[in-house]
C-alpha positions in Angstrom: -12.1 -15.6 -15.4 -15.5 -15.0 -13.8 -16.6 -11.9 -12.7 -17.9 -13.4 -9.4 -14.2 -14.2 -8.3 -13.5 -10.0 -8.2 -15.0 -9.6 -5.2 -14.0 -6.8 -3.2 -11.5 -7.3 -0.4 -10.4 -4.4 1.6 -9.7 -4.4 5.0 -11.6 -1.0 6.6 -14.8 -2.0 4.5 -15.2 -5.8 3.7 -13.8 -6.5 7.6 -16.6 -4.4 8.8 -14.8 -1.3 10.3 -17.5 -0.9 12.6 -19.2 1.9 10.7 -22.4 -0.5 9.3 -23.5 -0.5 13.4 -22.9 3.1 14.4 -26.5 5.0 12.4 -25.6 7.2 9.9 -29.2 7.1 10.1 -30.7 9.5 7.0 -27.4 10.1 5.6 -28.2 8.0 2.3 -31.0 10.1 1.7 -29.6 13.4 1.6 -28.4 14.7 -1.6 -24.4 14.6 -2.2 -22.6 17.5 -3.0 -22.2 17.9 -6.9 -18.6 17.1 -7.8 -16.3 18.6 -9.5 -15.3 17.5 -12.8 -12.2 20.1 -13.7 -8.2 18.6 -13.6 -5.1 20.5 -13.1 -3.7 21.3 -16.1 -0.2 21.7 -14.8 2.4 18.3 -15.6 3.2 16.3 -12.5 7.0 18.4 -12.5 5.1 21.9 -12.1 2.5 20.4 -9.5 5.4 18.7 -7.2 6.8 22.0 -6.5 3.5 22.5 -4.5 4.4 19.3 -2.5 5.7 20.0 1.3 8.6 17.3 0.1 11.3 17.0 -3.0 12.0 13.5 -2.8 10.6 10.5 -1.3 12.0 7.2 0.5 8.8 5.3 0.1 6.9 3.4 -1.9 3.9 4.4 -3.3 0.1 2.8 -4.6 -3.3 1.7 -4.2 -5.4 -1.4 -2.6 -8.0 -3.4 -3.9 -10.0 -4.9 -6.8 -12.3 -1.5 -7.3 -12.8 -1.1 -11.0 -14.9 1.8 -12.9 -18.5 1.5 -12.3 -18.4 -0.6 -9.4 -20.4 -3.1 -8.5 -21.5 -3.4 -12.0 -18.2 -3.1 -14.3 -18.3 -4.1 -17.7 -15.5 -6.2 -18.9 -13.6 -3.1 -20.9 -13.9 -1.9 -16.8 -11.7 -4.6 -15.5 -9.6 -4.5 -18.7 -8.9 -0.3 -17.8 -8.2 -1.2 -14.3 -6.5 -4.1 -14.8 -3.7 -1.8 -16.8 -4.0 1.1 -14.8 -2.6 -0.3 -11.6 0.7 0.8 -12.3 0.0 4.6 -12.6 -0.8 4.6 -8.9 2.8 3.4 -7.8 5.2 0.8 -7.4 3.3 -1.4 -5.3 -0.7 -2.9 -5.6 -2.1 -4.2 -2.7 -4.1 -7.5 -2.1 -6.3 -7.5 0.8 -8.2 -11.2 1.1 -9.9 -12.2 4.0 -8.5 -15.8 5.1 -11.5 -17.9 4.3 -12.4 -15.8 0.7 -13.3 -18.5 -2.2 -10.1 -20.5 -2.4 -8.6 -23.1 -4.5 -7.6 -26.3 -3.4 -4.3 -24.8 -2.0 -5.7 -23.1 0.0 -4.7 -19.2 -2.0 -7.6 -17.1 -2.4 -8.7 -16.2 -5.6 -8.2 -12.3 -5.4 -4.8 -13.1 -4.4 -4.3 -14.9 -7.3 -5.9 -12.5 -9.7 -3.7 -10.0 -8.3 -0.7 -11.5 -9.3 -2.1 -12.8 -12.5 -2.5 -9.1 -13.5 0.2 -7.3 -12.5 2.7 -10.4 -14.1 5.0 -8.6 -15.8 4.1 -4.9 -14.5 6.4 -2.6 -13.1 4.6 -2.9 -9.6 5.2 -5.2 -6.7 2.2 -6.9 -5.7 1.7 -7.5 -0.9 -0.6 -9.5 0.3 -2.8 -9.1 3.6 -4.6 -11.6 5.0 -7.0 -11.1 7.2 -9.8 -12.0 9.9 -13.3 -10.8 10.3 -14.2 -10.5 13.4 -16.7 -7.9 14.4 -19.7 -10.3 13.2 -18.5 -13.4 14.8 -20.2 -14.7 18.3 -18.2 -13.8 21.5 -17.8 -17.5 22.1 -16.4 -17.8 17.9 -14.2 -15.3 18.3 -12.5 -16.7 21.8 -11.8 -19.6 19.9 -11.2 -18.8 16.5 -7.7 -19.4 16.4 -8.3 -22.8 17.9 -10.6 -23.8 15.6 -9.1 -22.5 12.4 -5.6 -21.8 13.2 -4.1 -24.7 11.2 -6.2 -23.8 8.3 -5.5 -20.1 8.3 -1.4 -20.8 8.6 -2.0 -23.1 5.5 -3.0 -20.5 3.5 -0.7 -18.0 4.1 2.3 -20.4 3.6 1.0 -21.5 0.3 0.6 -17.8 -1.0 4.4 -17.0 0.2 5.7 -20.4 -1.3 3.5 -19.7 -4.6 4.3 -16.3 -5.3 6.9 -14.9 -2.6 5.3 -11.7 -2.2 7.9 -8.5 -1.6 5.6 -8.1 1.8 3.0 -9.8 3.6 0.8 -8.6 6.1 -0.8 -11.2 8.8 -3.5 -9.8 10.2 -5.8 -7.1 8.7 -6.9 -4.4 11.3 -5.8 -6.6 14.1 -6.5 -4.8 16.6 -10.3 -4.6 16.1 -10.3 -8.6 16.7 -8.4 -7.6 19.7 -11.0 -5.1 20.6 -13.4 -8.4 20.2 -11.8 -10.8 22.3 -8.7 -10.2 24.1 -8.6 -14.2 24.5 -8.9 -15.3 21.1 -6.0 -12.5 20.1 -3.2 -14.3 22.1 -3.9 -17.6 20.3 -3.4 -14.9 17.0 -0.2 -14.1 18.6 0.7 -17.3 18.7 -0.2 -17.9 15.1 1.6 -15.0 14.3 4.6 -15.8 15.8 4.4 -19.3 14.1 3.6 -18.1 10.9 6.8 -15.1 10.5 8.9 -18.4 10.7 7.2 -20.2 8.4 6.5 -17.2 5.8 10.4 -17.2 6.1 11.4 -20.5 5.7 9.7 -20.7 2.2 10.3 -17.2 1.4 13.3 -15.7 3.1 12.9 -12.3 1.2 9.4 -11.6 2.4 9.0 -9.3 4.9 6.4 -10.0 7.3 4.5 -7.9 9.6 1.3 -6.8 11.1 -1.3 -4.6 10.6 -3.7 -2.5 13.1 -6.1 0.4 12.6 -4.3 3.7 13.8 -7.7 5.6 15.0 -9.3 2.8 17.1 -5.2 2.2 18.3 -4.8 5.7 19.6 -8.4 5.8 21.7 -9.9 7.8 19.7 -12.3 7.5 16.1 -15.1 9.6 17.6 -17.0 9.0 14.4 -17.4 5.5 14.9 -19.9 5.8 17.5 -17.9 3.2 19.6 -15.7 4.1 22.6 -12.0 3.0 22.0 -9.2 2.4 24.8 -5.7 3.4 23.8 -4.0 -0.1 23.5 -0.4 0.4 21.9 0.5 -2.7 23.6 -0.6 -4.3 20.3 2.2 -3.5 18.7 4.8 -3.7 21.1 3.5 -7.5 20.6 5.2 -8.1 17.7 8.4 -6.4 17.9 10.2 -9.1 18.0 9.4 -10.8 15.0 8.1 -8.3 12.7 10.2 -6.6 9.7 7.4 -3.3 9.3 4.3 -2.5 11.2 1.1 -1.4 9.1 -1.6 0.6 9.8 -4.6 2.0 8.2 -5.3 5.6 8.9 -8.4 7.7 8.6 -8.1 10.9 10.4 -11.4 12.0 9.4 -12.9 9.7 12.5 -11.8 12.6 15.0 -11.0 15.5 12.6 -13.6 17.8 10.1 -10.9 19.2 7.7 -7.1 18.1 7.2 -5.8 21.0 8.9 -7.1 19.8 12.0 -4.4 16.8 12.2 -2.3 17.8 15.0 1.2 17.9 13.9 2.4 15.2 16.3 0.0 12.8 15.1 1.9 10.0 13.9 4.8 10.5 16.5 3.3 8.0 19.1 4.5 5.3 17.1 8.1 5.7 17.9 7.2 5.1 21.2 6.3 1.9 21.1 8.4 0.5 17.3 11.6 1.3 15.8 10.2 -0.6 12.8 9.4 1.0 9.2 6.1 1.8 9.0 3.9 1.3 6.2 0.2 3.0 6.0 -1.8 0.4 3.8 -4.8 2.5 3.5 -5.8 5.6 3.7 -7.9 8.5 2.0 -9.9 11.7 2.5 -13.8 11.9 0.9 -14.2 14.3 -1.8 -18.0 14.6 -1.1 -19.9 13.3 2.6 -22.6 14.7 4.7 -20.5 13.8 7.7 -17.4 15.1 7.0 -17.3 19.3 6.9 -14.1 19.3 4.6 -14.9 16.8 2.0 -14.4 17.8 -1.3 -11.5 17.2 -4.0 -9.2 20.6 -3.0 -9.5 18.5 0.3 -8.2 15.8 -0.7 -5.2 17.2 -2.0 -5.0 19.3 1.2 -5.0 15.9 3.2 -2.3 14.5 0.6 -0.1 17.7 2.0 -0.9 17.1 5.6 -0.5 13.5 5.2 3.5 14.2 3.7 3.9 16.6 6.8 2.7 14.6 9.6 4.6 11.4 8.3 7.8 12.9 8.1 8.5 12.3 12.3 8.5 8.6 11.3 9.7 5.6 8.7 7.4 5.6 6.1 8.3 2.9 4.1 4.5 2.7 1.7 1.8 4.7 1.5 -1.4 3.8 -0.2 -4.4 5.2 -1.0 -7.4 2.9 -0.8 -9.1 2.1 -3.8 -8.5 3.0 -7.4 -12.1 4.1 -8.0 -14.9 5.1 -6.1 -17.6 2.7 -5.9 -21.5 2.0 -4.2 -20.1 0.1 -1.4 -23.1 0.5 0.6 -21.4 1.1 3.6 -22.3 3.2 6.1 -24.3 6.1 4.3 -22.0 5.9 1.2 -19.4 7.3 3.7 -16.7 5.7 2.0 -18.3 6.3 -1.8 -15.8 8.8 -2.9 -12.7 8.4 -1.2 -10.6 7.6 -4.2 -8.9 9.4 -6.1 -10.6 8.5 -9.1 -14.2 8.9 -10.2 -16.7 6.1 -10.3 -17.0 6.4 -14.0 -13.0 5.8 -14.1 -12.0 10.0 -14.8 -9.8 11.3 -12.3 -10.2 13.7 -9.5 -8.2 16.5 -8.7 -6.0 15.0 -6.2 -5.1 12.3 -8.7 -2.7 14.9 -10.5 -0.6 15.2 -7.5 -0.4 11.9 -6.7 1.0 11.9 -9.9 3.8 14.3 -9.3 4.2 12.6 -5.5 5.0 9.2 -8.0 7.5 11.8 -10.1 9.8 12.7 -7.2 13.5 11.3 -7.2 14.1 8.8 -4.7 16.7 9.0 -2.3 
């Protein structure tokens, strides 16, 4: 398969985010911090006694077609990546914007890599599909779903009658498009609505939800530059035909250091779902010259938070995004080394204890 069809596809970065327009003006020319190349050299069963939990209900894993040496992997990089997908977790996340090179059927390439790859792995493969919408003319976006609606349902039909994906999210970061055009998001609804009936009829077992960026949900994401209003109403929106709601989480928009996350953070959502919830990406920087606390003991420290805060909802997944850093190009290099392995493919302290997080017996 050609190299070109491996593009990347994550939601916070390829969908824009909204950190490409905010300056990090100088920030790629100050040196980054030197990291640190040391592992823990305790097993996974010795590290999870220093979890905050002893057994898990959720699922665990990564998101998105980020091999070593990224963006110019070798082909033994794709082949290590390729077979390290399971390490991460039981499930691998595809995250494919809705018009991404597709086939004649409509299924987008990295949705059908995905699956090619993990056939026959012990990991379940989900599939978001997604709009970009920050780049789009206000008159695009207000009728966007008009315009493109039929061809958008089409594909997401196809991939749930092709490969009957364990989940599907419609809707990448919805909320931001919301943000966009308020207009152009109720003809979404209406997709949306159409499209859970439809994603059932083919494939009854999918579950089917939505999926909305937490930060930008609550108000806040300081960091961004942008002024957010709280607008839960997003999700009360799909209550009634939605199996999970999804969200992507990066508290470092609002806090400098993962002890800053207030306890209750998470603990709006019940407020306004009594659905599982699923966080589809998240991550903490092991080196920035935005962030105060970014460093690999952080990232494990966020990985502890993260267990804590969560446990005043229904987690149901919980992945962190990407399975390697990369030169992404985005923002300053903000989101360079937010994985939890190296560029070169080596892993980063934090990786260890995801490792004993996987280890934990499941109740």
């Amino acid at each position: 398969m050609r190299v070109a069809i491996y593009r990347i596809v994550i939601f916070t970065l390829i969908l824009g985010l909204g950190l490409t327009e905010i300056g990090f003006a100088g920030t790629k020319n100050r040196p980054p911090q030197k990291p640190i190349h040391t592992m823990p050299v305790n097993a996974p069963d010795q590290l999870a006694s220093q979890l905050p939990i002893r057994s898990r209900s959720f699922d665990i894993g990564t998101a998105g077609l980020v091999p070593p040496n990224w963006p110019k992997p070798s082909r033994s990089d794709w082949t290590s990546f390729f077979a390290s997908i399971p390490e991460y977790g039981e499930l691998y996340g595809v995250h494919s914007g809705w018009n991404d090179k597709r086939g004649s059927d409509g299924i987008p390439e990295t949705v059908k890599t995905s699956f090619d790859v993990t056939k026959g792995k012990p990991v379940s493969v989900y599939v978001g599909f997604g709009v970009e919408g920050d780049h789009m003319s206000q008159q695009e976006a207000d009728t966007f779903f008009q315009n493109h609606g039929a061809e958008f349902k089409r594909s997401a039909v196809a991939i749930a009658e092709k490969y009957k994906p364990g989940m599907m999210v419609i809707g990448v970061e919805a909320n931001r498009f919301y943000e966009k055009s308020p207009k152009g998001y109720q003809d979404f609804m209406r997709i949306y609505h159409e499209l859970y009936d439809e994603i059932k009829r083919v494939s009854p077992n999918t579950k089917v939800g939505s999926n909305f960026q937490y930060e930008y949900m609550r108000g806040a994401a300081k960091l961004t530059g942008r002024q957010h209003r709280p607008h839960w109403e997003v999700i009360q929106w799909v209550n009634d035909k939605s199996d999970f709601v999804s969200i992507t989480t990066y508290p470092w928009f609002d806090f400098q250091a993962p002890h800053m996350i207030p306890m209750n953070y998470y603990a709006d959502l019940k407020q306004y779902t009594n659905k599982p919830i699923i966080i589809t990406e998240t991550g903490w920087p092991s080196q920035s010259t935005r962030i105060r606390a970014a460093s690999e003991q952080a990232q494990i420290e966020y990985l502890k938070v993260l267990l804590i805060r969560t446990r005043s909802i229904n987690l149901m997944g919980l992945m962190w995004v990407f399975p390697n850093d990369g030169t992404f190009g985005i923002a300053g290099g903000i989101f360079d080394y937010i994985s939890m392995k190296r560029k070169d493919g080596s892993p980063k302290q934090v990786y260890a204890y995801w490792q004993a997080l996987k280890s934990l017996p499941r109740k």
